[in-house]
C-alpha positions as a Python dict, from the first residue, in 0.01 Angstrom:
ca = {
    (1, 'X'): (0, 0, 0),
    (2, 'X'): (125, 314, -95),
    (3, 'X'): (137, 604, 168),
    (4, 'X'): (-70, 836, -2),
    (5, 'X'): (-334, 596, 18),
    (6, 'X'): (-650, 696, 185),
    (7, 'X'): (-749, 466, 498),
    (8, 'X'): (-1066, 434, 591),
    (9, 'X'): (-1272, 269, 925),
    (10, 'X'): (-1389, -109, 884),
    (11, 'X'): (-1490, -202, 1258),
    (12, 'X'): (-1230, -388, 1542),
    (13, 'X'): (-993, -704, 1419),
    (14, 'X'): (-950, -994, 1692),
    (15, 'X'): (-727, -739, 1922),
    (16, 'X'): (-1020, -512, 1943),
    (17, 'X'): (-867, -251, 1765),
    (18, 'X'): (-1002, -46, 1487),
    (19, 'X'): (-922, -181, 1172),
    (20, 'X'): (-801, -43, 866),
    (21, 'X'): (-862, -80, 481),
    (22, 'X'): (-750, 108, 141),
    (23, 'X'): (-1064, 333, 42),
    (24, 'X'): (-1053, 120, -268),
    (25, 'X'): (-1223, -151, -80),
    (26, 'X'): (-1444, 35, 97),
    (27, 'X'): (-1837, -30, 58),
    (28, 'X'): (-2074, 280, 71),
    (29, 'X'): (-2442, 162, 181),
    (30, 'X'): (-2589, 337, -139),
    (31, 'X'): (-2880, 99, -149),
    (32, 'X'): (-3237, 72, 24),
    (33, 'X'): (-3160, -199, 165),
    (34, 'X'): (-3478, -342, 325),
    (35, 'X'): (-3628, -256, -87),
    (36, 'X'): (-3300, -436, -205),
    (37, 'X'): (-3313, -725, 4),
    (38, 'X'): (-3724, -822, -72),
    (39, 'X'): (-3682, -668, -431),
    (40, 'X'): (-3454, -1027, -494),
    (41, 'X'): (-3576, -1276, -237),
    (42, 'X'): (-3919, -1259, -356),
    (43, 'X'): (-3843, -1269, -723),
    (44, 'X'): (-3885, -1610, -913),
    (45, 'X'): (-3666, -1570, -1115),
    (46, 'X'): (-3326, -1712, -985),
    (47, 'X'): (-2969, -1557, -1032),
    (48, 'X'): (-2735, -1764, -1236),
    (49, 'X'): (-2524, -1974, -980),
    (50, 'X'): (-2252, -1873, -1270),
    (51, 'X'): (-2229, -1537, -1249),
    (52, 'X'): (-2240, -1593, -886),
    (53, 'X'): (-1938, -1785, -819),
    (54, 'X'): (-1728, -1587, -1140),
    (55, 'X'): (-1748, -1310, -907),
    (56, 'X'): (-1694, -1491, -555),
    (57, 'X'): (-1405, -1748, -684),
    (58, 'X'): (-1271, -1605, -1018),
    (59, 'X'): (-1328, -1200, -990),
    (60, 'X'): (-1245, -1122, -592),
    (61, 'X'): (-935, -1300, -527),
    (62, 'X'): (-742, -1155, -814),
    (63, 'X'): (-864, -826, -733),
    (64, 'X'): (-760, -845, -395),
    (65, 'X'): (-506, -1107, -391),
    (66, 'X'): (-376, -1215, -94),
    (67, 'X'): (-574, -995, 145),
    (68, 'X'): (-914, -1136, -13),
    (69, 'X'): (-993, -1330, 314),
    (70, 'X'): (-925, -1028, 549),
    (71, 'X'): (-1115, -805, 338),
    (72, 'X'): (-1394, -1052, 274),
    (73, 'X'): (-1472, -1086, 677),
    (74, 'X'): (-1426, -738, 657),
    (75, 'X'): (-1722, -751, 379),
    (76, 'X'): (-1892, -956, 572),
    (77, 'X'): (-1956, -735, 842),
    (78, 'X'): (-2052, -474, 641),
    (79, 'X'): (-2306, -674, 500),
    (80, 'X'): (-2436, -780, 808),
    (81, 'X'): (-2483, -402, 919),
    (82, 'X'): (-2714, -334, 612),
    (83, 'X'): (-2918, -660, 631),
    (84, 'X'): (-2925, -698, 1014),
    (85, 'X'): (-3184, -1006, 1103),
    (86, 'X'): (-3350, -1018, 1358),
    (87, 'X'): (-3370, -1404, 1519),
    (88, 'X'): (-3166, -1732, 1408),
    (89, 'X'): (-3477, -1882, 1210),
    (90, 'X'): (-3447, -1545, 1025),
    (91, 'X'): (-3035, -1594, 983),
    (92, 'X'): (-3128, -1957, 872),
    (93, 'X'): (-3386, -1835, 599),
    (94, 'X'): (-3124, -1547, 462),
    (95, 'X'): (-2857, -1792, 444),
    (96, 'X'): (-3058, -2030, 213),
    (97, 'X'): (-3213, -1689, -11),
    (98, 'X'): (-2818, -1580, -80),
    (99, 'X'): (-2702, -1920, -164),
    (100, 'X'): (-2488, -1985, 116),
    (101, 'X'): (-2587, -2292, 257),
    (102, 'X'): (-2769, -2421, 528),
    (103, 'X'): (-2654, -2267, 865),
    (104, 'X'): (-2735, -2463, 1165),
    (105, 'X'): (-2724, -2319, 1524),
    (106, 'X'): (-2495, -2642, 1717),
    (107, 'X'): (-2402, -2474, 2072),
    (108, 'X'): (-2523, -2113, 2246),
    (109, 'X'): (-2401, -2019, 2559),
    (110, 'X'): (-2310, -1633, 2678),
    (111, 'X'): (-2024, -1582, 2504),
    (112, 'X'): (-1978, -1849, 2239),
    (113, 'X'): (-2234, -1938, 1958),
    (114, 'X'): (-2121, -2223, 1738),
    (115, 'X'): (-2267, -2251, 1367),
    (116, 'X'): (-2228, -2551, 1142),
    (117, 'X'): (-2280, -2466, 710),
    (118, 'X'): (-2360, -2697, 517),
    (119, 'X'): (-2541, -2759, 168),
    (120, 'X'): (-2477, -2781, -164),
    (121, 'X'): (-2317, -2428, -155),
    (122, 'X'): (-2075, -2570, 24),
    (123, 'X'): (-2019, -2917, -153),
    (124, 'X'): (-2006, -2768, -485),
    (125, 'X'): (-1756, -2443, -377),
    (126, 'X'): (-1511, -2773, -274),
    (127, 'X'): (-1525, -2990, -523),
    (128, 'X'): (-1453, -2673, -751),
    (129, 'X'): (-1183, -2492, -602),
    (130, 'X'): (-892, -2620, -387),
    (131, 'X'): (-941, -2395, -94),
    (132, 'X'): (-1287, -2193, -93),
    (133, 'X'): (-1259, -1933, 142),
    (134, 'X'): (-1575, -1912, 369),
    (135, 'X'): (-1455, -1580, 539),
    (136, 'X'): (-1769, -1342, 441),
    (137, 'X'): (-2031, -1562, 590),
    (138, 'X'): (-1791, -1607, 872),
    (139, 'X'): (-1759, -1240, 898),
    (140, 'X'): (-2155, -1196, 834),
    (141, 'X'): (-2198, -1429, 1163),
    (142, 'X'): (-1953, -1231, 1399),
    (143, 'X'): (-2173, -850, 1333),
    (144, 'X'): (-2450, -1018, 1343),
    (145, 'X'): (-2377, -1125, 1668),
    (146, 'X'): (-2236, -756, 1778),
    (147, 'X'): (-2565, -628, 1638),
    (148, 'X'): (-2798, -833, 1851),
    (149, 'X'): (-2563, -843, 2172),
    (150, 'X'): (-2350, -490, 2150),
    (151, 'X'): (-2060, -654, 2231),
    (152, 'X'): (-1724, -645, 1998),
    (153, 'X'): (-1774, -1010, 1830),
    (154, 'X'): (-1536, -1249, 1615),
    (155, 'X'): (-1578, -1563, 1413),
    (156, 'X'): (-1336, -1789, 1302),
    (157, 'X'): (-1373, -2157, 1129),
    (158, 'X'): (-1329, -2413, 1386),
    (159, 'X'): (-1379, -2735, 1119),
    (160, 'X'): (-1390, -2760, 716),
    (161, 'X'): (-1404, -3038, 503),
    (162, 'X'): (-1556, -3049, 162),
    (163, 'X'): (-1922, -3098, 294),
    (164, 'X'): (-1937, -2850, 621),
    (165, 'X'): (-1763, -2616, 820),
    (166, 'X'): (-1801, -2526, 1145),
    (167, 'X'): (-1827, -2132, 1262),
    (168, 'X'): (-1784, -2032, 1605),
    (169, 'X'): (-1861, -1662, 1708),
    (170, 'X'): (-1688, -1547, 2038),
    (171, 'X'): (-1890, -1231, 2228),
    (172, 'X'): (-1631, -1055, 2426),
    (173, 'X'): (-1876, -881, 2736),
    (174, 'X'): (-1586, -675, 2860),
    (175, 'X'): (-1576, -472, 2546),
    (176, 'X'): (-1944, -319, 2451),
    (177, 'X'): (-1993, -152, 2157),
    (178, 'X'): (-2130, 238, 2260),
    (179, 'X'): (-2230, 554, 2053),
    (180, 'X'): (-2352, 337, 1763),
    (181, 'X'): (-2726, 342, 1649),
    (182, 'X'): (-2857, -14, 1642),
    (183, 'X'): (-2941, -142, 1278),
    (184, 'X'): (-3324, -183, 1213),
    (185, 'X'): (-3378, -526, 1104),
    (186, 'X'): (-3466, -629, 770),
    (187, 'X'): (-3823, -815, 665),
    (188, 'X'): (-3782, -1149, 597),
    (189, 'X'): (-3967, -1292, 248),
    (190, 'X'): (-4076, -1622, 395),
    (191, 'X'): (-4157, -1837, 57),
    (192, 'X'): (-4543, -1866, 6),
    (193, 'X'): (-4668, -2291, 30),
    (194, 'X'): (-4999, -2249, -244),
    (195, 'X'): (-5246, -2521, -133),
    (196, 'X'): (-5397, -2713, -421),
    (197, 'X'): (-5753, -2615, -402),
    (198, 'X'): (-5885, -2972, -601),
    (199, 'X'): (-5909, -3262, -332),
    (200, 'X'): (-5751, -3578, -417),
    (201, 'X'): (-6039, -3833, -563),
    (202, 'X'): (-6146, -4138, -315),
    (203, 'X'): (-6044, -4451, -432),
    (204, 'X'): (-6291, -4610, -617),
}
């Protein structure tokens, strides 16, 4: 990085200290994002899983080389600031709408929550690529966590092999997060079950 370069705020890395990124890098919340968020989830029409993973495996890393995972937890909790959820059954249903995987709550106790990911997300991501990087949803999982408690939070992957990985989120009590607004929580699209109307004919 040169030293003209223009450093900007990202939140606190695992020393608790504020952490810093090239302006490049750094996201502007331009969107509405509750409009944003239910625009997509409730559309029909899927995204290509393509032009999904050209961008997350093939675009990001050689635009950011070998800071992509720091600056992808980084992302991560930036992301989780504009679509802040409100309960884990919520978490659970965003994770499936983004193509993530399915995130499973394993162990909660005051200051440890312990997520497990799986899916086919995650199976196809490793039987693709030699070493997917999981670091924004394990970033996504640590503000999430600050959001709903308002303590400094970190995650880090505990266990990966090609079908799962295991998240755990440490809250750290003695360092509360103060003079920040808290994020309004988005609405959730639940998908709609349509009930066939015509009964099923008795059995002659």
């Amino acid at each position: 990085m040169k030293k003209t370069d223009t450093l900007v705020e990202t939140g606190y890395n695992n020393d608790y200290t504020v952490a810093r990124i090239p302006r490049f890098f750094a996201w502007k919340g331009i969107i509405m994002t509750n409009d944003f968020y239910s625009q997509f989830a409730g559309n029909s029409i899927k995204a290509s899983i393509l032009s999904v993973e050209i961008l997350r495996d093939a675009l990001i890393p050689k635009l950011l080389g070998d800071d992509s995972s720091g600056i992808l937890y980084w992302a991560g909790k930036d992301l989780a600031r504009q679509f802040s959820v409100a309960s884990d059954d919520d978490l659970v249903t965003f994770f499936e709408q983004t193509g993530w995987g399915h995130l499973v709550v394993i162990t909660t106790t005051d200051d440890l929550i312990t997520y497990e990911l799986t899916g086919e997300p995650v199976a196809r991501r490793s039987a693709t690529i030699k070493s997917p990087d999981f670091m924004l949803e394990t970033g996504f999982l640590a503000e999430q966590s600050a959001l709903r408690t308002n303590c400094v939070s970190e995650a880090k992957i505990t266990f990966q092999n090609r079908m799962r990985l295991r998240i755990s989120v440490t809250i750290d009590h003695n360092q509360p997060i103060v003079n920040h607004d808290p994020a309004t929580p988005i609405e959730i699209v639940r998908p709609q079950v349509e009930l066939d109307d015509e009964q099923p004919e008795e059995a002659q």
